[in-house]
C-alpha positions as CSV (number, residue, x, y, z in Angstrom):
1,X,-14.4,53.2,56.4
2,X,-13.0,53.9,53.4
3,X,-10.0,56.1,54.7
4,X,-8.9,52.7,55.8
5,X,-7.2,52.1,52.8
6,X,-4.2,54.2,53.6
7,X,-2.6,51.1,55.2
8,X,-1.4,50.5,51.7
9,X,2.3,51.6,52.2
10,X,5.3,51.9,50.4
11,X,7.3,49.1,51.5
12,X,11.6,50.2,51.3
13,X,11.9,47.2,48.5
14,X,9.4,49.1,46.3
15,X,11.2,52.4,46.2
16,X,15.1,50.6,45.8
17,X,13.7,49.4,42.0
18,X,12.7,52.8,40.9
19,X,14.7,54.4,38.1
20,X,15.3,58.0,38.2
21,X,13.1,60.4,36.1
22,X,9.7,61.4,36.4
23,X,6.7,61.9,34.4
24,X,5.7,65.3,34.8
25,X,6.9,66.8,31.5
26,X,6.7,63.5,29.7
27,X,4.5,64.7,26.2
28,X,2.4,62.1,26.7
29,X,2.1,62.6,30.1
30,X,1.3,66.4,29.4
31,X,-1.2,64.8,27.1
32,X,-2.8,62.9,30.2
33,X,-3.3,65.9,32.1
34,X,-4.9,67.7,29.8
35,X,-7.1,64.9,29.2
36,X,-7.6,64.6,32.7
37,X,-8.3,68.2,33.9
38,X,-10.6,68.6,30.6
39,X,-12.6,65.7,30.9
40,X,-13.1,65.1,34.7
41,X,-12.0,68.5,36.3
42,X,-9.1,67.2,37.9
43,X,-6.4,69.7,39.3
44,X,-3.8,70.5,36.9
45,X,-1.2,71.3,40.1
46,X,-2.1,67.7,41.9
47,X,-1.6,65.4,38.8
48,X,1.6,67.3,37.9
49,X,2.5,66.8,41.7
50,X,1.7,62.8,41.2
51,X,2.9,62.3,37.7
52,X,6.7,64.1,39.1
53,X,7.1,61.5,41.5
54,X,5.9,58.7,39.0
55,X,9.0,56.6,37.6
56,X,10.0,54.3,34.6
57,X,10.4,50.8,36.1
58,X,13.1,48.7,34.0
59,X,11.8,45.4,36.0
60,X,8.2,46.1,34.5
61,X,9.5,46.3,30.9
62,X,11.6,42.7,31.0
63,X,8.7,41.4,33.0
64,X,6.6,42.6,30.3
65,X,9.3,41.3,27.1
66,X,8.5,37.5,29.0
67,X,5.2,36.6,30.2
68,X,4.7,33.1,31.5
69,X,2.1,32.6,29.5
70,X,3.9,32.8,26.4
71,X,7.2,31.7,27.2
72,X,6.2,28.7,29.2
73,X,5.3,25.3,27.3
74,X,2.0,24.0,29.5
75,X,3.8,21.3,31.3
76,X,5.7,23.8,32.5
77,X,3.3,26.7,33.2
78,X,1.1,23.9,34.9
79,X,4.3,22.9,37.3
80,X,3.8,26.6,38.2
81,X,0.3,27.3,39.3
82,X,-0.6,23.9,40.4
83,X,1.2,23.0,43.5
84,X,0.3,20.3,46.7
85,X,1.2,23.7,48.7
86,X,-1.7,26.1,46.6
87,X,-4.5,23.2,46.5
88,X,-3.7,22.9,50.4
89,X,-4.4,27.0,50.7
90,X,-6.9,27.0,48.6
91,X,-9.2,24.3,50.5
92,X,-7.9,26.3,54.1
93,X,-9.2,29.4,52.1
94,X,-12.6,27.1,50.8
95,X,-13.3,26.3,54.5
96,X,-12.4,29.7,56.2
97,X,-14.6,31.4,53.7
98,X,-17.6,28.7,52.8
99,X,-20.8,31.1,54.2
100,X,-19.1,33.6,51.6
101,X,-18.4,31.5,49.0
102,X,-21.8,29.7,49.0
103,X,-23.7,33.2,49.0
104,X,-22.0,34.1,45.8
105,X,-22.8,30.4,44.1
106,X,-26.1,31.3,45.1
107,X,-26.7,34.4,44.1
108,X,-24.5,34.9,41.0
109,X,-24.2,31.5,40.1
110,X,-20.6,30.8,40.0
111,X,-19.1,27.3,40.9
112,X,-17.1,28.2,44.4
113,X,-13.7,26.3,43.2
114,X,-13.7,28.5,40.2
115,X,-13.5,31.4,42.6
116,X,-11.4,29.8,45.1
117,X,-9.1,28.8,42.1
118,X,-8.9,32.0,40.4
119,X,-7.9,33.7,43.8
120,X,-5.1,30.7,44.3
121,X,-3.6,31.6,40.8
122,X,-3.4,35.5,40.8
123,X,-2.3,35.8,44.5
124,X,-1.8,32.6,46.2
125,X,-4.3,34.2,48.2
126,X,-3.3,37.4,48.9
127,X,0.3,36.1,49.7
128,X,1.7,38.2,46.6
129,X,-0.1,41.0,45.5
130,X,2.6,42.4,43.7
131,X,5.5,44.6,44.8
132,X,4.8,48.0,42.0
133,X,3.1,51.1,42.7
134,X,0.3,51.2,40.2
135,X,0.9,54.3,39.0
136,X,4.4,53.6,38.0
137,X,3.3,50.4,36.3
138,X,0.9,52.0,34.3
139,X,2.5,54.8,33.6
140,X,5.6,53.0,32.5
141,X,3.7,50.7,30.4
142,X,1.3,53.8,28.3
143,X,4.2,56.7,28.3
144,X,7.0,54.2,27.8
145,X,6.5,50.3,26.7
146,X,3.9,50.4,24.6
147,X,5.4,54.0,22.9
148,X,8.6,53.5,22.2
149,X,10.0,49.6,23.1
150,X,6.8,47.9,21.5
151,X,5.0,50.4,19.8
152,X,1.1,49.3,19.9
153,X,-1.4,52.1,19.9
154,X,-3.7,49.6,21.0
155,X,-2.3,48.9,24.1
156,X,-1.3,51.9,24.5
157,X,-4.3,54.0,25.0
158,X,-5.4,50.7,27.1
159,X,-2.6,51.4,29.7
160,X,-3.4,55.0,29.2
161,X,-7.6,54.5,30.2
162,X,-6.3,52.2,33.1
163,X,-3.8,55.0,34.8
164,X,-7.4,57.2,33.8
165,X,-9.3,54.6,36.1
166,X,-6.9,54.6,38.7
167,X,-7.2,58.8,39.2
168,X,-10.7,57.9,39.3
169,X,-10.8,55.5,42.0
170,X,-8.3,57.7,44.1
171,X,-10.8,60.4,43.8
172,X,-14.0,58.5,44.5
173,X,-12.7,56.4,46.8
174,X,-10.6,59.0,49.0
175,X,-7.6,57.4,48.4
176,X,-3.7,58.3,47.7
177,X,-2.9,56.8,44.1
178,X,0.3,56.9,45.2
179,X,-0.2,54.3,47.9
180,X,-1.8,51.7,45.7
181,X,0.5,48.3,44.9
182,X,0.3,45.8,42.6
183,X,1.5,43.5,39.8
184,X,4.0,44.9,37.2
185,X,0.7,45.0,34.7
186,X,-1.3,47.5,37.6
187,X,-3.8,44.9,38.2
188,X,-4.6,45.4,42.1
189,X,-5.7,43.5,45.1
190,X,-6.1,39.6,45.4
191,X,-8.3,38.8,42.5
192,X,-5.6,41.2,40.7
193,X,-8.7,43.7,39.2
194,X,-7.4,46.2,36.9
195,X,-8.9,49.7,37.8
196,X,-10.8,49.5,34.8
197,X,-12.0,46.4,36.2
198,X,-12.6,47.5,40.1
199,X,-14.9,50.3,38.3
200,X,-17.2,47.9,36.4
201,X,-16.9,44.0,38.7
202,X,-15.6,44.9,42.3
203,X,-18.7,45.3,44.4
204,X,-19.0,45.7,48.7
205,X,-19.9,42.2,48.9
206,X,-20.9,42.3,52.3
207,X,-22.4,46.4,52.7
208,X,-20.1,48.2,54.8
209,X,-20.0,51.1,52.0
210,X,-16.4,50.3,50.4
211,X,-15.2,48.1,48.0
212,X,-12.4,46.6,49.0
213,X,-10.5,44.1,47.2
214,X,-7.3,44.5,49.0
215,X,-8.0,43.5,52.8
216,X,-11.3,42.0,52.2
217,X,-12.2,38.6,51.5
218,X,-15.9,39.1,51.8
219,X,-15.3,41.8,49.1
220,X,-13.0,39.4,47.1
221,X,-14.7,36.8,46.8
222,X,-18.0,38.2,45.7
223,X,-16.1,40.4,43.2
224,X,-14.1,37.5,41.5
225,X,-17.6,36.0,41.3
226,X,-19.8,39.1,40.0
227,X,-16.5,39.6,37.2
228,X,-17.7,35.9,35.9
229,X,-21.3,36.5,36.3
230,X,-21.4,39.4,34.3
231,X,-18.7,37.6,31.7
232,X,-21.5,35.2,30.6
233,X,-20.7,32.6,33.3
234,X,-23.8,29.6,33.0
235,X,-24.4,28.0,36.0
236,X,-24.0,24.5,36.4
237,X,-22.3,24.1,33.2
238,X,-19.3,22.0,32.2
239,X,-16.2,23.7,31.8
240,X,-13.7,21.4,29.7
241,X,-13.1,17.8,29.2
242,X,-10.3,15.7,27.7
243,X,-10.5,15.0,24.0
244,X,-8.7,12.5,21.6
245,X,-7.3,13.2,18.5
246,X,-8.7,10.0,16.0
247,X,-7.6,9.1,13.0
248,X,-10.5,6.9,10.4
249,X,-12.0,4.2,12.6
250,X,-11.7,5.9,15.6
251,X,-8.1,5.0,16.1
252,X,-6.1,7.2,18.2
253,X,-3.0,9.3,16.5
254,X,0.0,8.7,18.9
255,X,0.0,12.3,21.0
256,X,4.1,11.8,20.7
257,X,3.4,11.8,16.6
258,X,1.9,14.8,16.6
259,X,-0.5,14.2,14.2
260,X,1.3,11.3,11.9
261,X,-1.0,9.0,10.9
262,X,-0.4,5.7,9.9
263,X,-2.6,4.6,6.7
264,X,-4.4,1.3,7.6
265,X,-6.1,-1.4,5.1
266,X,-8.8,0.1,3.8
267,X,-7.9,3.4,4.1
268,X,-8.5,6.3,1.3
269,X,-7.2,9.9,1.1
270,X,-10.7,10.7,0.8
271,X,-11.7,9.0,3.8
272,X,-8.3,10.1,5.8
273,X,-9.3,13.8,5.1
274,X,-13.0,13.7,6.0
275,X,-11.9,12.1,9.5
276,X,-9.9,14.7,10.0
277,X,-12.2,17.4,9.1
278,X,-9.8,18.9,6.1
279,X,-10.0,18.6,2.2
280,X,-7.7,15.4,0.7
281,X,-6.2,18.3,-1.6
282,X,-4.4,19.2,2.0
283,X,-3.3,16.1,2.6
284,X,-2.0,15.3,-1.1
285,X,0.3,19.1,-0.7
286,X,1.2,18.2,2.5
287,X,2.2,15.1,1.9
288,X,3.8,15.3,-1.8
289,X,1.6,13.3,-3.2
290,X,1.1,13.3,-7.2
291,X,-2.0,10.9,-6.8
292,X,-4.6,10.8,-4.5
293,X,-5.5,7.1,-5.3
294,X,-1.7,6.4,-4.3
295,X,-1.6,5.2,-0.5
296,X,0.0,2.1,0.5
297,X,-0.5,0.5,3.7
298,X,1.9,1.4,6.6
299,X,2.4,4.7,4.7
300,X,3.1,7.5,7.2
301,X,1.1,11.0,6.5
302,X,1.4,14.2,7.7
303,X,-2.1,15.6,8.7
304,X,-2.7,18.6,7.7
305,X,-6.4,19.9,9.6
306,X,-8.9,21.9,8.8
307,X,-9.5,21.7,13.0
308,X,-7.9,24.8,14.3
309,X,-6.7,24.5,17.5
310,X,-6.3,27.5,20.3
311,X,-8.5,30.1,19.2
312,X,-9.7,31.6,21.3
313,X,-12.8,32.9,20.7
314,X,-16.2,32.4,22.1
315,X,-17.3,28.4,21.7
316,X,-19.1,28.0,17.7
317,X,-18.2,24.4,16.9
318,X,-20.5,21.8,18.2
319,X,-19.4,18.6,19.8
320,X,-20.9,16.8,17.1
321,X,-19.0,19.1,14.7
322,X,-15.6,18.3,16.6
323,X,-16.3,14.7,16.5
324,X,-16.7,14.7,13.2
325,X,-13.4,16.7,12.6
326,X,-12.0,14.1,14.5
327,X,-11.7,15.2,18.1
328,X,-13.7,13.0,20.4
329,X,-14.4,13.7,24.1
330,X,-13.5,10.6,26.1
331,X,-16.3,11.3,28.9
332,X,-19.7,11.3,27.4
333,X,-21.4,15.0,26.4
334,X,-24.0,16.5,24.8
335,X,-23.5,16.7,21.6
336,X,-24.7,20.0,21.0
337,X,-22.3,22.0,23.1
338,X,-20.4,24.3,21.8
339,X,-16.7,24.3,22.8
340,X,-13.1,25.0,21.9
341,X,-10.5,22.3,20.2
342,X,-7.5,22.7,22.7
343,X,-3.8,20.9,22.2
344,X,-1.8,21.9,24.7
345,X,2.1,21.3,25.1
346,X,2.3,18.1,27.6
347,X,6.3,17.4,27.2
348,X,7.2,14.2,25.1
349,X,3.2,14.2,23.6
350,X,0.5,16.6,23.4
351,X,-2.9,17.2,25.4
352,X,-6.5,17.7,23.6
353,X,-9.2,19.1,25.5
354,X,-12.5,20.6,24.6
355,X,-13.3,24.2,26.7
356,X,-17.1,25.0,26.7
357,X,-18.5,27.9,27.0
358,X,-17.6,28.6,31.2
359,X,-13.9,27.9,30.0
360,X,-14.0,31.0,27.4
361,X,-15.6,32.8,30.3
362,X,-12.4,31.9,32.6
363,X,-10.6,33.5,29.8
364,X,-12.1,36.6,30.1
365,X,-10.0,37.3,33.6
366,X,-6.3,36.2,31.6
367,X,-6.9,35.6,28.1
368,X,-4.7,32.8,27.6
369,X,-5.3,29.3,26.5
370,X,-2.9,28.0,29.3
371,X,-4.3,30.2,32.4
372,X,-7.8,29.5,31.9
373,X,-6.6,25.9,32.2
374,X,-4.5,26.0,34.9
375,X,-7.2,27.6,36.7
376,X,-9.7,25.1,35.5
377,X,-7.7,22.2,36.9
378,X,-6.9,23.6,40.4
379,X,-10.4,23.8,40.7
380,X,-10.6,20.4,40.4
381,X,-8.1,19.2,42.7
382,X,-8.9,22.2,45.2
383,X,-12.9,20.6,44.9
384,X,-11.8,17.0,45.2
385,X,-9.4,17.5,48.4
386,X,-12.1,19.5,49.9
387,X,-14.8,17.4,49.2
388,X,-13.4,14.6,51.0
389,X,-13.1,16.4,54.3
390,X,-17.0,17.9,53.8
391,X,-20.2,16.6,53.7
392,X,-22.1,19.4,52.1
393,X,-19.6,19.7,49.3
């Protein structure tokens, strides 16, 4: 069975886009081998064999210069991943797959439209897997990106473990490593699992002996699923919800302001700054102001917040705590979730969300502000189309 996996050809497209040049005699390179041959008894004559017909892709390094995630504003981004055409596949791929998908809910506890979603953003479901050798990507992105056009040790012993992992898989798993495709990061398959990742989530979903996350949605699905589960993932759990951003009285700031407010009758810089969950000595720099007891109504004032949006970190702020810093959720919630404050780039105003713990956990597969929404909101729309056309749902 697992011998299978040779079907994973070069296609002609691949092999036009490769620069010339191996990575044979590359010092890092050396350095990999030796690593390699050292620490898992690898043969010095077969990775020097792979690593000569490795090449330095220029198309990785621009892709890598530009990622949508931080180029695109979310209005933008969103316009990408959420489509009529991706919901439509991803409830075909819902109802195709359902006895799957609701094993895994069961068993691992994670919502199906998450997983259906997830599969929808990295791959449109399996309908662009990416067009790289793996090897090459990685390769390119330890012995070249990361070393000499962005120099970040970090990253590049990351890149460096991943091409590791891959050598590992192709051993264990009987496979070529230089059949393997993927994206221009190396990440593989239709959930897009980096080898580091198929090592520690992937799992042989439905028993046949192999783990296969290129040709199997059985194996897919149940992957995507166990990568959550084992992320922290609570069952049943919110993920996000839409959040105002309020000024005293609970009086909405104008999204297009972006945080002007407005001073009102009655108004103090004290109480201004206490709404807002910062100190009035912030608002008094920000805002130029010599005296705190000088406000006049109809004054305009720059807020300056104590309430830091976008970090993304695991939730610590309680909704109570983010109602009291002035961001109110505008369905009801328990008050003593934790979640993140989120703005988010909407075009002529901005967005405010609150991400719970599940929505951190979505970050865990991308960790970007923007992805983990985008794939928290084709989950919705992917669960409401659907639900209309099931019963069960």
């Amino acid at each position: 069975m697992k011998n299978f996996i040779r079907w994973l050809f070069i296609p002609f497209w691949v092999s036009s886009s490769l620069a010339r040049g191996d990575y044979s005699e590359h010092p890092d390179a050396l350095k990999f081998i030796d690593s390699m041959v050292q620490a898992h008894q690898f043969s010095r004559i077969q990775l020097t064999r792979w690593l000569s017909n490795t090449k330095k892709i220029d198309s990785i390094v621009s892709a890598m210069s530009r990622p949508a995630e931080k180029v695109k504003p979310w209005h933008e981004y969103r316009r990408h991943f959420i489509s009529n055409q991706r919901i439509s596949w991803g409830v075909d791929f819902w109802d195709e797959h359902d006895d799957v998908l609701q094993r895994a809910q069961e068993s691992l506890g994670v919502d199906s439209a998450i997983v259906v979603s997830i599969i929808g953003v990295e791959t449109n479901y399996g309908r662009n897997v990416g067009n790289h050798r793996v090897i090459d990507a990685l390769s390119t992105l330890a012995f070249d990106f990361y070393t000499q056009i962005e120099p970040r040790e970090k990253r590049r012993l990351f890149f460096t473990g991943e091409l590791e992992n891959l050598m590992l898989i192709a051993r264990a798993q009987n496979m070529d490593p230089m059949s393997l495709i993927g994206s221009y990061a190396g990440a593989m398959g239709w959930g897009q699992f980096m080898p580091s990742s198929y090592r520690n989530y992937a799992v042989d979903f439905d028993q046949d002996g192999f783990t296969d996350i290129w040709n199997n949605p059985t194996d897919i699905i149940g992957s995507v699923a166990n990568y959550l589960a084992k992320h922290g993932w609570a069952s049943k759990q919110p993920i996000a919800v839409r959040a105002l951003l309020q000024g005293p009285r609970g009086n909405e700031i104008s999204s297009a302001a972006k945080e002007l407010y407005t001073v009102e009758e009655g108004d103090t810089l004290y109480s201004i700054a206490r709404r807002f969950g910062t100190e009035h000595t912030n608002l008094q720099e920000v805002n130029f102001l010599k005296n705190a007891n000088e406000l006049s109504v109809g004054q305009v004032l720059s807020i300056s917040s104590d309430l830091k949006m976008n970090q993304l970190m695991r939730p610590s702020k309680t909704i109570y705590e983010l109602k009291d810093a002035g961001l109110t959720p505008v369905e009801s919630t328990i008050n003593n979730f934790k979640a993140l404050p989120i703005k988010l780039d909407a075009g002529d105003k901005n967005e405010y969300w609150m991400g719970f713990t599940n929505f951190y956990v979505i970050s865990r597969y991308n960790p970007r502000i923007k992805y983990a929404m985008a794939v928290y909101q084709l989950s919705e729309l992917i669960k409401s189309e659907y639900c209309e056309i099931k019963s069960n749902c």
